[in-house]
PDB file of N, H, CA, C and O in Angstrom:
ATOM      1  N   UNK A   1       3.389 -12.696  -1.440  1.00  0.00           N
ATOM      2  CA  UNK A   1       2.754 -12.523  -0.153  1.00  0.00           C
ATOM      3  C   UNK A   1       1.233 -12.552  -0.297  1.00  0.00           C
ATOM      4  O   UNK A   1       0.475 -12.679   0.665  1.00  0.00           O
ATOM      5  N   UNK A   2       0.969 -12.467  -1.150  1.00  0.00           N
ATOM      6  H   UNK A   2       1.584 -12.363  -1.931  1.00  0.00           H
ATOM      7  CA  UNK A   2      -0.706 -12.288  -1.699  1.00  0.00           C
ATOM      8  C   UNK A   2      -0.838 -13.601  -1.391  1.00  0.00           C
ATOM      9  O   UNK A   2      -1.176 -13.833  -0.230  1.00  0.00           O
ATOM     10  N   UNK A   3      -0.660 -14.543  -2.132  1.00  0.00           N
ATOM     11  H   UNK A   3      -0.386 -14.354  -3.075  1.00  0.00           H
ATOM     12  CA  UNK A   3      -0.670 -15.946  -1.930  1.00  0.00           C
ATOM     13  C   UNK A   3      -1.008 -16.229  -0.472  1.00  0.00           C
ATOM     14  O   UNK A   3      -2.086 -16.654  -0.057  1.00  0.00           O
ATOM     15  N   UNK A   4       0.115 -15.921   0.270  1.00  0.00           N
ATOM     16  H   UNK A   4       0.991 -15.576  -0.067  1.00  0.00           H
ATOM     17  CA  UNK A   4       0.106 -16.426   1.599  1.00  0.00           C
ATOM     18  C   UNK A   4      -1.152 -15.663   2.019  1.00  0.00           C
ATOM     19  O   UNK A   4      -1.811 -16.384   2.767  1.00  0.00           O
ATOM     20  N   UNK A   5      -1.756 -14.430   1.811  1.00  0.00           N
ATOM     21  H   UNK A   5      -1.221 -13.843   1.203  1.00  0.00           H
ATOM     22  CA  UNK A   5      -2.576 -14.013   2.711  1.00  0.00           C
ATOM     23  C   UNK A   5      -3.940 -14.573   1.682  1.00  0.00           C
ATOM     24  O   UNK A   5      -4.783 -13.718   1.411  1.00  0.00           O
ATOM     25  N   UNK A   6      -4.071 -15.510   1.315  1.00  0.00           N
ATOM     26  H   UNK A   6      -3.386 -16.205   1.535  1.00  0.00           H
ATOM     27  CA  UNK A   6      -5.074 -16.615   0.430  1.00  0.00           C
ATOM     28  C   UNK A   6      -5.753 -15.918  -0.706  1.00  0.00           C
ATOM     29  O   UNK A   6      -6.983 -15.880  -0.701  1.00  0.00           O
ATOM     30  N   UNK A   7      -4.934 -15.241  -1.891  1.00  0.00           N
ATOM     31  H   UNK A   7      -3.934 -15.272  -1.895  1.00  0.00           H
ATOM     32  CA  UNK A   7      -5.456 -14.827  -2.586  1.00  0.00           C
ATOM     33  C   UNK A   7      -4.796 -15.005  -3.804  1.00  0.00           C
ATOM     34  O   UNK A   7      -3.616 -15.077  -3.459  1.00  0.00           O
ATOM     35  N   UNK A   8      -4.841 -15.124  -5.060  1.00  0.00           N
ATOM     36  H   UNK A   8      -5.799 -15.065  -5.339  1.00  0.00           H
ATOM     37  CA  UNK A   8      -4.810 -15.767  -6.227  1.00  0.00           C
ATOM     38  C   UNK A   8      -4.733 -14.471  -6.904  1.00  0.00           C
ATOM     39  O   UNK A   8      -3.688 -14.592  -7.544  1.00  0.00           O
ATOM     40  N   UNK A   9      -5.050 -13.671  -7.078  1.00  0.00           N
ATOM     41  H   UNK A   9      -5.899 -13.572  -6.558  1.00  0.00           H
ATOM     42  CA  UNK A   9      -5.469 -12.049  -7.812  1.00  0.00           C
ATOM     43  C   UNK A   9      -6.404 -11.065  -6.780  1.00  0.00           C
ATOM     44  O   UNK A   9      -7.100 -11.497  -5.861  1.00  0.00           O
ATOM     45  N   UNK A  10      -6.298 -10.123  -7.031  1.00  0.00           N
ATOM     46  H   UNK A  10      -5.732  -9.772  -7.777  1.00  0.00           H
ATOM     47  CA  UNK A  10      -7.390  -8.568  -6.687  1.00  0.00           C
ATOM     48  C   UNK A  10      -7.664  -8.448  -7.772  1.00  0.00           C
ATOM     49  O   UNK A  10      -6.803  -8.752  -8.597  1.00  0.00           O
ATOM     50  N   UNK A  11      -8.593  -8.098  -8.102  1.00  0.00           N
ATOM     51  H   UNK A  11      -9.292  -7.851  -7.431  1.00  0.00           H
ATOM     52  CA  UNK A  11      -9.475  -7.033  -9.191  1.00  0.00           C
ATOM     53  C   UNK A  11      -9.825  -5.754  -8.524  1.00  0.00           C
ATOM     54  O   UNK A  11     -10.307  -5.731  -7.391  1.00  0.00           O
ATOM     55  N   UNK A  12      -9.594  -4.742  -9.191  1.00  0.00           N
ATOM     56  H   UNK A  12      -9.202  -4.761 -10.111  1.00  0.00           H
ATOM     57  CA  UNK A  12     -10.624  -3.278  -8.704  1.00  0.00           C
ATOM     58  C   UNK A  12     -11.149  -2.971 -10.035  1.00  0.00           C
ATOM     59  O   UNK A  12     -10.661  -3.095 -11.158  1.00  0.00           O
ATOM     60  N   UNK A  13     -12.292  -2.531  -9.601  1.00  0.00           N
ATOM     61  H   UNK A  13     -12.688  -2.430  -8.689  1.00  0.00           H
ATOM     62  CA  UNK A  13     -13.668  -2.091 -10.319  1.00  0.00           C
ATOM     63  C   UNK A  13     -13.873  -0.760 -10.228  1.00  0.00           C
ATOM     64  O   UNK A  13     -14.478  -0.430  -9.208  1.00  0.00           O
ATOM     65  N   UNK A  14     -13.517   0.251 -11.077  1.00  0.00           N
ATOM     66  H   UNK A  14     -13.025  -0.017 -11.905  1.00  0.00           H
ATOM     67  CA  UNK A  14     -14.267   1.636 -10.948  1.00  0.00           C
ATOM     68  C   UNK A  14     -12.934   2.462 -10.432  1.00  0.00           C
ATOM     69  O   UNK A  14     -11.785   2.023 -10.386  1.00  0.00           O
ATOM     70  N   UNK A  15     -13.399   3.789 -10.051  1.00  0.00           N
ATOM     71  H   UNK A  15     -14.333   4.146 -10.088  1.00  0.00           H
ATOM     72  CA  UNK A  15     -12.428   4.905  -9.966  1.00  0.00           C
ATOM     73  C   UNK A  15     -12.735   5.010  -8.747  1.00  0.00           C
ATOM     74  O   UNK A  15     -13.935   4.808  -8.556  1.00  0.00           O
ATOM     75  N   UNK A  16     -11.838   5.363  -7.370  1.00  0.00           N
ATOM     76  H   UNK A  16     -10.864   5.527  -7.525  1.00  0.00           H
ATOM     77  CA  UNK A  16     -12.028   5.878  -6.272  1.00  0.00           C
ATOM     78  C   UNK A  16     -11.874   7.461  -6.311  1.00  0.00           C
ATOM     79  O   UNK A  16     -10.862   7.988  -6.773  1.00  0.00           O
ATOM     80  N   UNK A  17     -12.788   8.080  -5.873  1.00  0.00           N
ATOM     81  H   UNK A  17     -13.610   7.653  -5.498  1.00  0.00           H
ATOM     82  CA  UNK A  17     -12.710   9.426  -5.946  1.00  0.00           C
ATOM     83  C   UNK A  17     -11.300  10.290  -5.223  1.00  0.00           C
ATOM     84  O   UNK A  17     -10.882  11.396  -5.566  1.00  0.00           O
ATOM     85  N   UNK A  18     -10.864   9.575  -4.356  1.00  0.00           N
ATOM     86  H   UNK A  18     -11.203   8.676  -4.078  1.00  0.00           H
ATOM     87  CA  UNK A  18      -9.582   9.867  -3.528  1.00  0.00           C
ATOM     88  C   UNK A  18      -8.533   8.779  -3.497  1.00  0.00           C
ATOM     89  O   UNK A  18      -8.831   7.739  -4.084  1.00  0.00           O
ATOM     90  N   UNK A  19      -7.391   8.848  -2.926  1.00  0.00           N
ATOM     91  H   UNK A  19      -7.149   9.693  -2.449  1.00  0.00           H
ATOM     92  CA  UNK A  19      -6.277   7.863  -2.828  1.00  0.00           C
ATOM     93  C   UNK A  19      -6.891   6.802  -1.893  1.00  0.00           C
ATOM     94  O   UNK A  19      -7.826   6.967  -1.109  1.00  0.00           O
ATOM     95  N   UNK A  20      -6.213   5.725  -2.118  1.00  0.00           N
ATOM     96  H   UNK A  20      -5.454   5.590  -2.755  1.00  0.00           H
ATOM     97  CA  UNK A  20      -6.812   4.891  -1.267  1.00  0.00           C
ATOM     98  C   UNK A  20      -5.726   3.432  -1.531  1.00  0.00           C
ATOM     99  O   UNK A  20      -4.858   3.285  -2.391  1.00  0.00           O
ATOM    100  N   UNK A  21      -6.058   2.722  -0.715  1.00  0.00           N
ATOM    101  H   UNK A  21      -6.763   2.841  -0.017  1.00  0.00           H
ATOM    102  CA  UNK A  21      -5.009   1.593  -0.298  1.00  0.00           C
ATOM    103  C   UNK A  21      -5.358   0.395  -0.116  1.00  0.00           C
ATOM    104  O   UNK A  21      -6.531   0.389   0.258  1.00  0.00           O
ATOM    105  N   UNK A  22      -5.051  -0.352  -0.170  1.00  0.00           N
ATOM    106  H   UNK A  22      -4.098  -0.347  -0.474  1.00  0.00           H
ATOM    107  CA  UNK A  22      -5.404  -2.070   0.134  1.00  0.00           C
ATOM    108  C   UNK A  22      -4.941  -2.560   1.430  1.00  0.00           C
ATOM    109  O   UNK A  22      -3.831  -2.450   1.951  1.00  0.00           O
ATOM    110  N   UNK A  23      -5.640  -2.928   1.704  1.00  0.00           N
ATOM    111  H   UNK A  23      -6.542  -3.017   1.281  1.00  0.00           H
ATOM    112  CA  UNK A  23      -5.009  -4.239   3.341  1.00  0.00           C
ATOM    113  C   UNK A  23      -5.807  -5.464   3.274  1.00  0.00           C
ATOM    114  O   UNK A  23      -6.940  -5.791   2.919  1.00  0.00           O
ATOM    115  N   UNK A  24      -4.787  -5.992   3.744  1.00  0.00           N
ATOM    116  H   UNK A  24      -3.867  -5.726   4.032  1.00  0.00           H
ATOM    117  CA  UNK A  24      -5.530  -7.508   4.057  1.00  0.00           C
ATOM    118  C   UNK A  24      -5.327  -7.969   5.336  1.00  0.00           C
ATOM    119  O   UNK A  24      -4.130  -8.031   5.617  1.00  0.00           O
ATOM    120  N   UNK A  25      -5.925  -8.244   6.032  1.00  0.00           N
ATOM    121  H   UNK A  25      -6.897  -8.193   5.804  1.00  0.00           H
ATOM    122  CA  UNK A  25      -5.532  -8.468   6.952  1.00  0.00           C
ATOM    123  C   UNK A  25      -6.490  -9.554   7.715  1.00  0.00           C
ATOM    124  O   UNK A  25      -7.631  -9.249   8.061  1.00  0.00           O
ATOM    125  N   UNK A  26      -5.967 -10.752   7.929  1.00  0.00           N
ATOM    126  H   UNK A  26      -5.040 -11.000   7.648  1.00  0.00           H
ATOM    127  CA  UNK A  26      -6.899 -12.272   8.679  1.00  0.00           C
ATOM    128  C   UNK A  26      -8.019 -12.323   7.667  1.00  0.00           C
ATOM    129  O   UNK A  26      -9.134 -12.606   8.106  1.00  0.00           O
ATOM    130  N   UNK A  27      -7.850 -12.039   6.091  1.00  0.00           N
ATOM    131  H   UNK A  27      -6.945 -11.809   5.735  1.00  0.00           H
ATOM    132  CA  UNK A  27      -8.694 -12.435   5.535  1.00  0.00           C
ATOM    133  C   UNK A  27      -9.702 -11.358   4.769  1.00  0.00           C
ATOM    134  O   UNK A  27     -10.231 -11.127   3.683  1.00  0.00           O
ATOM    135  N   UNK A  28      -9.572 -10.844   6.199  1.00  0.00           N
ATOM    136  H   UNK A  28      -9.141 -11.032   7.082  1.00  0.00           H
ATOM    137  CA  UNK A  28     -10.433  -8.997   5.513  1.00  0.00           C
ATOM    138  C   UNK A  28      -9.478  -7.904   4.733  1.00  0.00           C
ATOM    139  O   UNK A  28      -8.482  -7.325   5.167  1.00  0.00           O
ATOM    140  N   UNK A  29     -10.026  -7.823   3.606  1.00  0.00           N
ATOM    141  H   UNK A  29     -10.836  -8.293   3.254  1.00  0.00           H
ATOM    142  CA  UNK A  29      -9.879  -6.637   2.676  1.00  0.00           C
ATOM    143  C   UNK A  29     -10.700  -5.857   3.079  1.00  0.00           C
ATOM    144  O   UNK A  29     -11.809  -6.005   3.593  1.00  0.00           O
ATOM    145  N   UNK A  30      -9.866  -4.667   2.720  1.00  0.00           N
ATOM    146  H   UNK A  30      -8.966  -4.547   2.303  1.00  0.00           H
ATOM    147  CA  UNK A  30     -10.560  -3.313   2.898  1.00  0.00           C
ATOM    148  C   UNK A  30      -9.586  -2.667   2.498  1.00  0.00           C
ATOM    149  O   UNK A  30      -8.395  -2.978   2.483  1.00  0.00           O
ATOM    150  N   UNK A  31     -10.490  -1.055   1.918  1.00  0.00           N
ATOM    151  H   UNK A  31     -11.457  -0.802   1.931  1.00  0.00           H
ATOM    152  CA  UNK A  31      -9.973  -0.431   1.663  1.00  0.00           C
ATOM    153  C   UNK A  31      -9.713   0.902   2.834  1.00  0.00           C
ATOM    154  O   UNK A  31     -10.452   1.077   3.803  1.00  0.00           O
ATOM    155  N   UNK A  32      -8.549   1.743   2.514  1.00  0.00           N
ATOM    156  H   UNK A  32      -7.949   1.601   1.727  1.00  0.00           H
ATOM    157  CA  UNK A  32      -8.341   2.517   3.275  1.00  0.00           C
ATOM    158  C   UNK A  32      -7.937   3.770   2.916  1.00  0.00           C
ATOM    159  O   UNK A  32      -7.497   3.905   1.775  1.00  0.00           O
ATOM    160  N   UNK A  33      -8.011   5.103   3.937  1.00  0.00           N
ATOM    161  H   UNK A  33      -8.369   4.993   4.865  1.00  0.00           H
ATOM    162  CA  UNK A  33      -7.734   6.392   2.620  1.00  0.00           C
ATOM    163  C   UNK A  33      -6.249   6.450   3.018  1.00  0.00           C
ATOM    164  O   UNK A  33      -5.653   6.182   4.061  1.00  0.00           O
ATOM    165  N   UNK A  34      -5.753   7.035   1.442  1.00  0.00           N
ATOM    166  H   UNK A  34      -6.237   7.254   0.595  1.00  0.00           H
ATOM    167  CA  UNK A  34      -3.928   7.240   1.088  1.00  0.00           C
ATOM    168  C   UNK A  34      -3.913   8.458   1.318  1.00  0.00           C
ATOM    169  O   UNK A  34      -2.707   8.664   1.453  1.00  0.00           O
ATOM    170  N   UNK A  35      -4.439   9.455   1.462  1.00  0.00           N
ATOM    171  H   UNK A  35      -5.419   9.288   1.353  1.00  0.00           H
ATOM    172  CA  UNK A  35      -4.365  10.880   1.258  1.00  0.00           C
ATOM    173  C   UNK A  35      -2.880  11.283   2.031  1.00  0.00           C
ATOM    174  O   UNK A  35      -2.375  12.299   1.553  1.00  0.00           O
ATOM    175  N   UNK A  36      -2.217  10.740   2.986  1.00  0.00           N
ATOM    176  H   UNK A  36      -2.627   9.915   3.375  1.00  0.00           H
ATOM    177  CA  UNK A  36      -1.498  11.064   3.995  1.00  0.00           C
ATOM    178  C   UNK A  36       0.377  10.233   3.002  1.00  0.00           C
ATOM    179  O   UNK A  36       1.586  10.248   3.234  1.00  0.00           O
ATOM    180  N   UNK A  37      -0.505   9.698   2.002  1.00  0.00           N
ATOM    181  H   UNK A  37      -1.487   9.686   1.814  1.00  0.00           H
ATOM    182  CA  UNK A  37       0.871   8.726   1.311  1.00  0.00           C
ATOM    183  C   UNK A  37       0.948   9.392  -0.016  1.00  0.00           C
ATOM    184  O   UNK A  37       2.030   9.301  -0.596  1.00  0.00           O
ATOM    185  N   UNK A  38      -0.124  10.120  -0.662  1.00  0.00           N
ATOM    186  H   UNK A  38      -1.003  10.194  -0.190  1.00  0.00           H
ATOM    187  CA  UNK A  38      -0.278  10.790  -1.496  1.00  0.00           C
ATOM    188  C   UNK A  38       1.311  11.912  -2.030  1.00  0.00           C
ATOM    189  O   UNK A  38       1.585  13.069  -1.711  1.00  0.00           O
ATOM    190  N   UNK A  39       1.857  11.185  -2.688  1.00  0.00           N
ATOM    191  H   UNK A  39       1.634  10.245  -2.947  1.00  0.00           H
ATOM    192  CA  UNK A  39       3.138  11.977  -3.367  1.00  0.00           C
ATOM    193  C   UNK A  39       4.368  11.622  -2.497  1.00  0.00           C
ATOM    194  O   UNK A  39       5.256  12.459  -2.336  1.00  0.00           O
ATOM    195  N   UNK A  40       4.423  10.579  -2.019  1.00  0.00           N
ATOM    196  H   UNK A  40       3.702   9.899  -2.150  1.00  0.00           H
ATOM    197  CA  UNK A  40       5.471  10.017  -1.292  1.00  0.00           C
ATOM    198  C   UNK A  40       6.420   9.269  -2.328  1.00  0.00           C
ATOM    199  O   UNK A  40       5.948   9.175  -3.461  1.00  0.00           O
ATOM    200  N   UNK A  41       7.911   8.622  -2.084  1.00  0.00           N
ATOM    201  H   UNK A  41       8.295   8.698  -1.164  1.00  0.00           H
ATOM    202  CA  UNK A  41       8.111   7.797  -2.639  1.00  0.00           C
ATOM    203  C   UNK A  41       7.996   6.920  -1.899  1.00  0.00           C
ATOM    204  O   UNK A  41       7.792   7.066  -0.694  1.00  0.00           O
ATOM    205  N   UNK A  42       8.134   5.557  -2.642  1.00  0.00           N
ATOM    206  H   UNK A  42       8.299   5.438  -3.621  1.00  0.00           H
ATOM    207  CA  UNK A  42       8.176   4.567  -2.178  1.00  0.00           C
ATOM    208  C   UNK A  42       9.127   3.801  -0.945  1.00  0.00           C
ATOM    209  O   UNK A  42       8.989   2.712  -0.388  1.00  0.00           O
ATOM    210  N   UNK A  43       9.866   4.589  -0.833  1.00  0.00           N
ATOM    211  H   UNK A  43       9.978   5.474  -1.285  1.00  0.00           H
ATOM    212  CA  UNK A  43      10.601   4.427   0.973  1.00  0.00           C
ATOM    213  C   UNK A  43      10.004   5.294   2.247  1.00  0.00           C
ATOM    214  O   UNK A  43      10.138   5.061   3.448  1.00  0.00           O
ATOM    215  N   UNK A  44       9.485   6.088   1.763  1.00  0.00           N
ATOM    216  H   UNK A  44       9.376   6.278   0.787  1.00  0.00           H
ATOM    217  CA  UNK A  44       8.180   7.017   2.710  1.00  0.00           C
ATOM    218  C   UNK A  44       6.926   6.219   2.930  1.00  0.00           C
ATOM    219  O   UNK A  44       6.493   6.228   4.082  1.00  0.00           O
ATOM    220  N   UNK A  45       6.260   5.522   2.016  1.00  0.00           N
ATOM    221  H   UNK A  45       6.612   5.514   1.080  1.00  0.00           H
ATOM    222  CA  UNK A  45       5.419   5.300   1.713  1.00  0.00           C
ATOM    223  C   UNK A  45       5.594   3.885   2.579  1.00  0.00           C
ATOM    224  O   UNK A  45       4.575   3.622   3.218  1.00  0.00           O
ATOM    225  N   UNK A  46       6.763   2.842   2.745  1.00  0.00           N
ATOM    226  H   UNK A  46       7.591   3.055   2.226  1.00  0.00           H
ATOM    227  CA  UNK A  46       6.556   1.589   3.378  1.00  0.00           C
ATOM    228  C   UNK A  46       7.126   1.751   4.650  1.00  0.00           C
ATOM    229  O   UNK A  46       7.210   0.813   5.443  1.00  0.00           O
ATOM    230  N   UNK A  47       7.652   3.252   4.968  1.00  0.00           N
ATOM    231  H   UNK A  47       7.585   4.014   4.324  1.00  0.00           H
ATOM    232  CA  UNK A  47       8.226   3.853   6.401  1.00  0.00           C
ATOM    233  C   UNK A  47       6.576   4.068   6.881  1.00  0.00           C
ATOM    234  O   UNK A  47       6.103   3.384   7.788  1.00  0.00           O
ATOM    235  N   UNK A  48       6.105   4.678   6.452  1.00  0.00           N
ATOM    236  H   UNK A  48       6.489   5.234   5.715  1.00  0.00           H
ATOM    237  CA  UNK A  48       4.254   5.491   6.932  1.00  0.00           C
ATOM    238  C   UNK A  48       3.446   3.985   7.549  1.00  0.00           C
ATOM    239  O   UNK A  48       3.299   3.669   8.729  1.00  0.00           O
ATOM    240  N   UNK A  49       3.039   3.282   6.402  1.00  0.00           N
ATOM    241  H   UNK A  49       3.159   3.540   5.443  1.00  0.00           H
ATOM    242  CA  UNK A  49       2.545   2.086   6.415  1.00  0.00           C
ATOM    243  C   UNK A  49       3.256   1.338   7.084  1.00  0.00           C
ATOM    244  O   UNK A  49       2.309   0.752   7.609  1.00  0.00           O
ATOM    245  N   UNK A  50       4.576   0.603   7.739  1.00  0.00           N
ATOM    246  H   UNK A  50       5.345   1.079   7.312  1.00  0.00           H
ATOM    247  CA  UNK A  50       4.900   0.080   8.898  1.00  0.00           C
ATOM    248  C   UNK A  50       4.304   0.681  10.031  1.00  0.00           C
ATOM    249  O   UNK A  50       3.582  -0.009  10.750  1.00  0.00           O
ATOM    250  N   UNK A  51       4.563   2.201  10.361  1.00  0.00           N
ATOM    251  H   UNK A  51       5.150   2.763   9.778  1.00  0.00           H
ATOM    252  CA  UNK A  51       4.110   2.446  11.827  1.00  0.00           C
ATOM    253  C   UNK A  51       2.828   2.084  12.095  1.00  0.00           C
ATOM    254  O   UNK A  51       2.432   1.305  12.962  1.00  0.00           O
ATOM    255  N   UNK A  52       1.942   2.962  10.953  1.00  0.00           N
ATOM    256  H   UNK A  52       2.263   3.595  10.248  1.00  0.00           H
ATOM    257  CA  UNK A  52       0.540   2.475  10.971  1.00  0.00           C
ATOM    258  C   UNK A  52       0.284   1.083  11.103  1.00  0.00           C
ATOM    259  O   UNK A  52      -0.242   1.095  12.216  1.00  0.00           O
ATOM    260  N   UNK A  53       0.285  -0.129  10.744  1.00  0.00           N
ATOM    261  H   UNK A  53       0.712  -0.139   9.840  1.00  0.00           H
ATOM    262  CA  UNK A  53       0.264  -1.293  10.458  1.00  0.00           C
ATOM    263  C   UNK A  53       0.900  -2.300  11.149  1.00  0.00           C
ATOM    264  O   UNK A  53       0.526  -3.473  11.117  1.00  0.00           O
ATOM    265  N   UNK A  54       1.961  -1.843  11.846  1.00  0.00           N
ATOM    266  H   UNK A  54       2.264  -0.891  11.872  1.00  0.00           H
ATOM    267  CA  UNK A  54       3.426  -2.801  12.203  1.00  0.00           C
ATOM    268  C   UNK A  54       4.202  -3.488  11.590  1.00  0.00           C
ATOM    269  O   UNK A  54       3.814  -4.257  10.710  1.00  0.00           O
ATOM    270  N   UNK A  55       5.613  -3.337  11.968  1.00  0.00           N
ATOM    271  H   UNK A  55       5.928  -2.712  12.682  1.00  0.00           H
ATOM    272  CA  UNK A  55       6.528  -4.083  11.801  1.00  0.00           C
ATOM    273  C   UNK A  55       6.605  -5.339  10.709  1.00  0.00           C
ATOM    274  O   UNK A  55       5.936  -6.275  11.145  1.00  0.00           O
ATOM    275  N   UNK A  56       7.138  -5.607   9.586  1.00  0.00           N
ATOM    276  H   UNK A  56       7.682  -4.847   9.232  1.00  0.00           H
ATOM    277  CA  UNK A  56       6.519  -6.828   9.016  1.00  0.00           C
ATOM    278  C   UNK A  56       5.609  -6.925   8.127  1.00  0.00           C
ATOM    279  O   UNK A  56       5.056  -7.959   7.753  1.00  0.00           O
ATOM    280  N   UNK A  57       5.408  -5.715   7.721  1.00  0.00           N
ATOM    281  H   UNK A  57       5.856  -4.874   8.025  1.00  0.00           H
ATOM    282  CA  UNK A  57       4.399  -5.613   6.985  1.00  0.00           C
ATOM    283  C   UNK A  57       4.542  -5.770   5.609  1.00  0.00           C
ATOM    284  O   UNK A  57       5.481  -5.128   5.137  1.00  0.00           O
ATOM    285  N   UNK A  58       3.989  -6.330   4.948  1.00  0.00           N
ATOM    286  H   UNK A  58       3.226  -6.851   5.331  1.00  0.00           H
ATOM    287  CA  UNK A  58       4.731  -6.473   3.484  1.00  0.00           C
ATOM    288  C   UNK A  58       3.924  -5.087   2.452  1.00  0.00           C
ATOM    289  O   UNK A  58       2.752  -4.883   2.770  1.00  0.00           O
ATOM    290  N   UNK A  59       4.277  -4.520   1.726  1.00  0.00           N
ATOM    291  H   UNK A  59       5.229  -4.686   1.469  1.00  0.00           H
ATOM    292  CA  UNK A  59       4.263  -3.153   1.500  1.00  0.00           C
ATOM    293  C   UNK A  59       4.358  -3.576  -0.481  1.00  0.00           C
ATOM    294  O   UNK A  59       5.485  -3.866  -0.883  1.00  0.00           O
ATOM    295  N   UNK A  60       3.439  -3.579  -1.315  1.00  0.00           N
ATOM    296  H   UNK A  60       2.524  -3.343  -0.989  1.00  0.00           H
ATOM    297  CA  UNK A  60       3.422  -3.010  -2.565  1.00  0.00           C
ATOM    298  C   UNK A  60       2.832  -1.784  -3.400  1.00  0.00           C
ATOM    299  O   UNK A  60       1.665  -1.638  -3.764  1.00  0.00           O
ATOM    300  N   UNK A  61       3.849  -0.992  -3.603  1.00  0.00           N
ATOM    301  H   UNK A  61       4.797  -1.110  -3.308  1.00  0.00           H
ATOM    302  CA  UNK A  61       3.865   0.183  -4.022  1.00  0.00           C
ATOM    303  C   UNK A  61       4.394   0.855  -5.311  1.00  0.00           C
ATOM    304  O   UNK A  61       5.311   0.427  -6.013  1.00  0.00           O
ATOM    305  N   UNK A  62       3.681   1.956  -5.504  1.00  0.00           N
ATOM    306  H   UNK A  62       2.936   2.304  -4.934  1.00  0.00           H
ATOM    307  CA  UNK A  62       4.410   2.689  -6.502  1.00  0.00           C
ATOM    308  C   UNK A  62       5.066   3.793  -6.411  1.00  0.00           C
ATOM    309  O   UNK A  62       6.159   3.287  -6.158  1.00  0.00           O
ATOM    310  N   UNK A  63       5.296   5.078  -6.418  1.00  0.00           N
ATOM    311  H   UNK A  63       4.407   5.489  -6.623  1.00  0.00           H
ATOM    312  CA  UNK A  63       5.653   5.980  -6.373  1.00  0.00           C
ATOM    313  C   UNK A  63       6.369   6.836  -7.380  1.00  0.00           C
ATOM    314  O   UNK A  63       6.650   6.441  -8.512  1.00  0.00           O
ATOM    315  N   UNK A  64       6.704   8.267  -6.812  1.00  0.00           N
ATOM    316  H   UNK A  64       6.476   8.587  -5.893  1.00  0.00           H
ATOM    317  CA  UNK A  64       7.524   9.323  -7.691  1.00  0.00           C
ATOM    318  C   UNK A  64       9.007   8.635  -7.399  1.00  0.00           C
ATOM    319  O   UNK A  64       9.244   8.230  -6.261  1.00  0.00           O
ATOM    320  N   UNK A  65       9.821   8.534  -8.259  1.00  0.00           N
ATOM    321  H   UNK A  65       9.628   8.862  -9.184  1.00  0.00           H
ATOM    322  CA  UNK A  65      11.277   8.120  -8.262  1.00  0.00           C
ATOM    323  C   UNK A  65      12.087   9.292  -7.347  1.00  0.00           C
ATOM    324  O   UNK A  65      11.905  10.509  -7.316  1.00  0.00           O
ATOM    325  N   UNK A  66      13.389   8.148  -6.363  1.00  0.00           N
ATOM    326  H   UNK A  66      13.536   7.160  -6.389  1.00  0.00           H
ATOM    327  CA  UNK A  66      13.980   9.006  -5.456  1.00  0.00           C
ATOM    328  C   UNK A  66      15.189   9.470  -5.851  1.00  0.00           C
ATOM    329  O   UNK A  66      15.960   8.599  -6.255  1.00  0.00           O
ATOM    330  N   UNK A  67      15.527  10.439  -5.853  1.00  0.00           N
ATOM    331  H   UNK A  67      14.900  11.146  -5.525  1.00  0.00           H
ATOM    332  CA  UNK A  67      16.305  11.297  -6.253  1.00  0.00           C
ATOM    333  C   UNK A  67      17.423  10.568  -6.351  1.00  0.00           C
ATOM    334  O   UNK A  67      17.725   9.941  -5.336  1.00  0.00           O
ATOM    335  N   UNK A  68      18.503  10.416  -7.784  1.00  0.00           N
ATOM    336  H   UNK A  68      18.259  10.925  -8.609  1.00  0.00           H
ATOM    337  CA  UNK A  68      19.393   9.877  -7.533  1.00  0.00           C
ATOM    338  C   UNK A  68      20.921  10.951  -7.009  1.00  0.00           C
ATOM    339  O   UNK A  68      21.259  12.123  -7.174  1.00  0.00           O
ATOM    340  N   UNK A  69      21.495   9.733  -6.325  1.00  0.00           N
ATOM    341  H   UNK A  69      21.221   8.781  -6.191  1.00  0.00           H
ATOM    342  CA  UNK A  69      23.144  10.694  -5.614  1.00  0.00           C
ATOM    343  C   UNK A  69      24.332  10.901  -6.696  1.00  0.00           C
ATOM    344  O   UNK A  69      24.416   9.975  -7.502  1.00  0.00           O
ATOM    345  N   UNK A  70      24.755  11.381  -6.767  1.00  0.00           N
ATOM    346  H   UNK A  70      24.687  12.133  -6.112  1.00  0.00           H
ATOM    347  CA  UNK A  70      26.024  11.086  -7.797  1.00  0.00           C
ATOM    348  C   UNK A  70      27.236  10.268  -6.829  1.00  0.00           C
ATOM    349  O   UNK A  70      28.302   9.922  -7.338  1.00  0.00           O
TER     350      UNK A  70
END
């Protein structure tokens, strides 16, 4: 999806003092604060970021692992 939104690689440079997030959006990067995604897993984390964002959103993440069921 990177591709499609015309990009080849990201690089980040340096330490952000807080959580923080990537968007792209029509071209513009920016960054944004995570504090609110901060210790989520990764099905929280692309539930949060849809509402915020909408529908469709393509979502790469990491997270704490979700509990497995027996």
């Amino acid at each position: 999806m990177l591709k499609f939104a015309g990009y080849d690689a990201v690089f980040f440079k340096g330490i952000s003092p807080k959580p923080v997030y990537l968007t792209i959006i029509d071209g513009k990067a920016e960054l944004k604060d995570a504090a609110n995604l901060w210790g989520k897993d990764t099905f929280e984390t692309q539930d949060i970021l849809e509402a915020e964002l909408g529908k469709g959103v393509e979502v790469a993440c990491i997270g704490p692992p979700v509990k497995s069921y027996p």
